[in-house]
N, C-alpha and C positions, 0 to 999 in steps of 0.2 A: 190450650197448652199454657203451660206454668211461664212466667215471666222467664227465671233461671233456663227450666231445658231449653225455648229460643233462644238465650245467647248462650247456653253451649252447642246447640246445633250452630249457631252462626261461625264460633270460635273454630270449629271444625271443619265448617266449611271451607274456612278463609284456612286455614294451617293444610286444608287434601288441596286446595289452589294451589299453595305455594308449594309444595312439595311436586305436585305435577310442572307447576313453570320453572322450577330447579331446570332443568337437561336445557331449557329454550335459554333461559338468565346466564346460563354459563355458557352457551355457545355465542352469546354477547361479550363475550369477555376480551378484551383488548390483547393482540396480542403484543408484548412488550418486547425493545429491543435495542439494547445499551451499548451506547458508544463511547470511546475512551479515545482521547486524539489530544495533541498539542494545541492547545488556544488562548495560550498567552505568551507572551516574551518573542525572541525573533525569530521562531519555527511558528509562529504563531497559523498564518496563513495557509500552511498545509490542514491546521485545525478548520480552520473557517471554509477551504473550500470543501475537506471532507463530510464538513456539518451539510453545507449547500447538495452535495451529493446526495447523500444519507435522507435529506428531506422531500429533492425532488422525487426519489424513486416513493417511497413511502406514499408522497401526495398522488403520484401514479397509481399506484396499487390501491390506495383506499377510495380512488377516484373510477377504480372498475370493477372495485365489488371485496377486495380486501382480499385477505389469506385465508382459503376454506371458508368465507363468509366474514370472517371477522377484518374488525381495524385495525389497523397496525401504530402504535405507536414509538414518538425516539425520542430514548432521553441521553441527554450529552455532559459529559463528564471532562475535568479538564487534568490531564496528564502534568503536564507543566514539562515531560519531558524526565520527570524524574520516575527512577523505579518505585520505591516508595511512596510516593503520591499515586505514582498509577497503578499500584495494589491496593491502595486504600479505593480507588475510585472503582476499580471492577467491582471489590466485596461490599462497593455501596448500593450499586444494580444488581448484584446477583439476592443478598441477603434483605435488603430495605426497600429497595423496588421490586424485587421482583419479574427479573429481565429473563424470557425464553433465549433468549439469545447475544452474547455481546461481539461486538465488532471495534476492530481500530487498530491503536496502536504504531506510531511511527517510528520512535526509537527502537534502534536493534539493542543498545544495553537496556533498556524496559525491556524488549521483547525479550530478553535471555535470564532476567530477571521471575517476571509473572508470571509465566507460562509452566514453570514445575507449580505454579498454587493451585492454577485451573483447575484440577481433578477433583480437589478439594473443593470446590465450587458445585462439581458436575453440572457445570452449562458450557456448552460449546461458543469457541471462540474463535471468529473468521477476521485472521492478521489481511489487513489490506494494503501495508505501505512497509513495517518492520523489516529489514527482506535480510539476514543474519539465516544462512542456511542452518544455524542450529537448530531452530524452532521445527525444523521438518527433519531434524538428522540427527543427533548425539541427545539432543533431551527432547524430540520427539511424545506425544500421549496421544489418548483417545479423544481427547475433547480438542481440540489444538488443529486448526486448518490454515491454509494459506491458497487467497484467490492473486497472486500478483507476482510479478518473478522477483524470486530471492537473488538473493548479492550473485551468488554462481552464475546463474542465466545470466544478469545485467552483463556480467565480467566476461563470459566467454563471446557475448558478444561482441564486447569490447575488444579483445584479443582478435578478433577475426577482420575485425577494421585496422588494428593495427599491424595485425599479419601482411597487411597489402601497403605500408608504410613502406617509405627507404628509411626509416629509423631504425639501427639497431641498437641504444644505447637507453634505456628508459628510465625513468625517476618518477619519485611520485609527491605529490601532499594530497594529507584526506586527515580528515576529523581523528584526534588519540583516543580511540577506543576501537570495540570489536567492528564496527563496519569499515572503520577506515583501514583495521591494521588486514582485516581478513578481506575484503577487494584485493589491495597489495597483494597478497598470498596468492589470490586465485590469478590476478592480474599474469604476475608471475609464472605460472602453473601453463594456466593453457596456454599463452604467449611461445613458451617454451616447446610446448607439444607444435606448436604450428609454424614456428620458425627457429630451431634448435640451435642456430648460432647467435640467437642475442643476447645480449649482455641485460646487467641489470645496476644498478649505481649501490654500494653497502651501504649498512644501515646508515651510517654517518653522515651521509652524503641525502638520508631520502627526508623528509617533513610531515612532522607528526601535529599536526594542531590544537590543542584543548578546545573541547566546544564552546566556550565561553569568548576566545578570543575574536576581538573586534579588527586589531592592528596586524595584519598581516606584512608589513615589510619586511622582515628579517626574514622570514616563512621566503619572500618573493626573491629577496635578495641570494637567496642561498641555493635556491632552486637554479637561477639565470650564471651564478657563479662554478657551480658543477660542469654547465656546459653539456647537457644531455642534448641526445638526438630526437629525446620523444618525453614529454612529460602527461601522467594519468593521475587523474584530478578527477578524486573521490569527496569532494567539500559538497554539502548540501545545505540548502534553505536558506537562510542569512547569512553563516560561513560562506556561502558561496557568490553571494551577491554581493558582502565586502570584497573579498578576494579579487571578484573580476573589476570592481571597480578603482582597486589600488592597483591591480597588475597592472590592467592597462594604462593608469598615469605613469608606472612605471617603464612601461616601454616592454612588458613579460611579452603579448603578445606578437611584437614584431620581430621578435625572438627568429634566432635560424633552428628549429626545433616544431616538432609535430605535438601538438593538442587534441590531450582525446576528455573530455567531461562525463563521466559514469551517470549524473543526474542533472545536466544542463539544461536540457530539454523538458525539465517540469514549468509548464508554466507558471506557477507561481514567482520564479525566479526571472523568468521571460520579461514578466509585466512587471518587478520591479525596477529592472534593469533597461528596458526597451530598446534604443536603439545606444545603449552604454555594453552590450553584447555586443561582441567582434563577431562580424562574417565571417566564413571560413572555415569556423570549430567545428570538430566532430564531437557530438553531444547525444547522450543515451536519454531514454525515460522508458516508466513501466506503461506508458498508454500516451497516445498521440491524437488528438482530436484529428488530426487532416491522414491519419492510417489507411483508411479507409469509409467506402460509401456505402457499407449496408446499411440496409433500412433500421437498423439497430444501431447502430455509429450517429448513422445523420439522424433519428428521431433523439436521442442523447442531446448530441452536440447543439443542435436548435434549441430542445426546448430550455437546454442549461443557459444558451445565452442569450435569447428573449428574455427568462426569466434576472437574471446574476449580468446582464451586459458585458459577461466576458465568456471566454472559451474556457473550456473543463479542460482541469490537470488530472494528471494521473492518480491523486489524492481524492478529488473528486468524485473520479473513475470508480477508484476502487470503493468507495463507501456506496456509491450508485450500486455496481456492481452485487458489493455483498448482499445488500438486500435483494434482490431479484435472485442472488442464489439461496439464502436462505427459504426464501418463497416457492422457488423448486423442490427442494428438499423437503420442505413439509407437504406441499401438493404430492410429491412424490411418496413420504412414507403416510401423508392421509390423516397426519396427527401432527401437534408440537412437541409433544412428547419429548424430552431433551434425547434419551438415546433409540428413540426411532428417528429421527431429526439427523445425529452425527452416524447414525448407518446408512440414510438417507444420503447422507454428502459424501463419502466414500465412494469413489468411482463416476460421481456425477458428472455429465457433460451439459452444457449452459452455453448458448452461444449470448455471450454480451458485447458491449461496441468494441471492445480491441478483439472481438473474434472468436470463436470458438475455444474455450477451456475445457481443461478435464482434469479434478480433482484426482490425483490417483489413492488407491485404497489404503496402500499399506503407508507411507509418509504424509500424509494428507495435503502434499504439496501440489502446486498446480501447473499443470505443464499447458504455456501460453504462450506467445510469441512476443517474443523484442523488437523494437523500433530505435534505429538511431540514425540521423542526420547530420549534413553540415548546417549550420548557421546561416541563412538568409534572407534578405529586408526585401519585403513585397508590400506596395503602398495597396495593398487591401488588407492588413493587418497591422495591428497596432503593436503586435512585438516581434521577433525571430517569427521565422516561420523553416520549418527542415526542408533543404532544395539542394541536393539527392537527397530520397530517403531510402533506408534501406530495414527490411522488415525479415527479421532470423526467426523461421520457425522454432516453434515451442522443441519439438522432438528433437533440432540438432544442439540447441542448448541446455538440454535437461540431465542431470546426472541419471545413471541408472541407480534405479532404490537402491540396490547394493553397495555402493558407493556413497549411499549418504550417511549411513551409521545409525539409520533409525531401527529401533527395535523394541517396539511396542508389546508388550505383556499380553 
């Protein structure tokens, strides 16, 4: 045989190799999945423990054999909190990495912002902390999911602890924009449905904060000056951890008026604050490490703080969370395929540590259950711990799809 035909047989052989190990090389193929969260400046923390979340579940799954065989990897992107940055950062996973899937998002104005881009994207994207009932309601799409309870849920819980107040006179501060002004609204709303003779204080009288603000006294002063019977207190992340530590120098809390905190109860705020948290508050969050003891709560809860030496927040939670549900979803339609993937997650039910969820189909919102407590110090824990807690199923706080305004093409 001629020098030349042996290496064109040889050339061929290696090119019918590689053509046949094509289907094996690609079912090696990572599967990618992009995170977008706050992880700078003072919401910072909600980013960091989301990342913490996002990575233990990840290291779990590729620690038991991966997704349909493969690895899963996360790449994390920093929001800053801005809509514009947090558009630039999804179309940097979606178009330059190359992400089956993106996860995050804490601000509700980003979330009300990036979410009509999604489509243009076409990769589905699971909101874990955003909770602005728009994203499931009035600009609703196909790519666009939500595992965590939106502002509605949080708030009608919240109304139902206040229902059983002798407050009838209520005021409010929360963040100047869509989550703070639309809590209020809802605050309002069911409040009204569950106790039809209570009052509400005009807009003059209520407290609208810019995110940015550090000096809350005037904010404290104005509140304690109105003289309400109940004040609801929609401040999150560092807004909230100034706040309670000026109110209280100020004497807000020993106040003759009822305290209800819509996101007190995130631990992030917990462990900034420690025992600079007053007893006694009634304090909401989207997920409770001590909710419950299923073997899916307490394998969470352990391994988060063996590993992280603290207890998972509901930020946490939910980036834990997404990944185990998007890992259903693909098990379940048997590909990643981006829209066998979001047909897949339509209707899904997932039991994760705050309990059993269920994606519903047409809003892609998820009907889950609420957690809220009073505030109290137990020297086996190093922040608040809730002592009563009280746990609002998903079904009595969930709007019916009709009422949310989604209307998906």
């Amino acid at each position: 045989m001629k020098r030349s035909q042996l290496f064109s047989r040889t050339i061929l052989a290696v090119l019918l190799c590689l053509v046949m190990c094509m289907p094996a090389i690609a079912a090696e193929k990572p599967i990618k999945l992009g995170f977008v969260y706050i992880m700078s400046g003072p919401f910072s923390t909600y980013g960091q423990f989301a990342k913490q979340g996002a990575q233990l579940a990840i290291d779990e799954i590729n620690a038991s054999g991966g997704i349909l065989g493969r690895k899963v990897e996360g790449y994390f992107e920093d929001s800053t909190g801005k809509p514009d940055v947090a558009a630039r950062a999804l179309k940097k996973l979606v178009y330059q990495v190359g992400v089956d899937c993106l996860i995050g998002l804490d601000s509700s104005g980003v979330a009300k912002t990036v979410v009509p881009l999604i489509p243009q994207m076409k990769t589905p994207l699971i909101i874990t902390h955003a909770a602005t009932p728009d994203v499931t309601g009035n600009i609703c799409n196909d790519y666009v999911f939500r595992i965590s309870l939106n502002l509605a849920q949080n708030v009608k819980a919240a109304a139902k602890v206040a229902s059983e107040s002798k407050a009838n006179l209520w005021t409010t501060i929360g963040p100047d924009y869509a989550f703070g002004h639309q809590s209020w609204e809802y605050f309002q709303k069911y409040l009204k449905e569950l106790k039809p003779g209570v009052k509400f204080m005009p807009k003059d009288k209520v407290a609208f904060s810019p995110i940015k603000t550090t000096d809350f006294s005037s904010y404290i002063t104005k509140i304690m000056q109105s003289k309400p019977e109940g004040v609801f207190i929609s401040l999150w992340g560092g807004n909230l951890i100034d706040f309670v530590r000026q109110a209280d120098q100020m004497g807000f809390f020993k106040g003759d008026f009822d305290v209800l905190m819509s996101l007190g109860a995130a631990t992030e705020v917990l462990y900034a604050l420690k025992d600079k948290m007053p007893v006694g508050i009634w304090v909401g969050t989207r997920y409770w490490f001590l909710s419950n003891n299923s073997p899916v709560n307490v394998k969470f809860r352990t391994a988060y703080h063996k590993r992280f030496g603290q207890y998972p927040s509901y930020n946490a939670h939910g980036a834990y969370g997404a990944v185990y549900t998007y890992k259903a979803a693909v098990e379940k339609a048997k590909s990643v395929d981006k829209k066998a993937v979001i047909k897949a997650l339509e209707g899904l039910s997932i039991e994760l540590p705050v309990g059993k969820i269920t994606i519903r189909a047409v809003d892609h919102q998820a009907v889950t259950d609420a957690c809220w407590g009073k505030t109290a110090a137990d020297p086996a824990y190093p922040i608040r711990i809730l002592k009563p807690m009280r746990i609002f199923p998903g079904k009595e706080i969930t709007r019916p799809v009709e009422q949310t305004g989604c209307k998906r093409k």
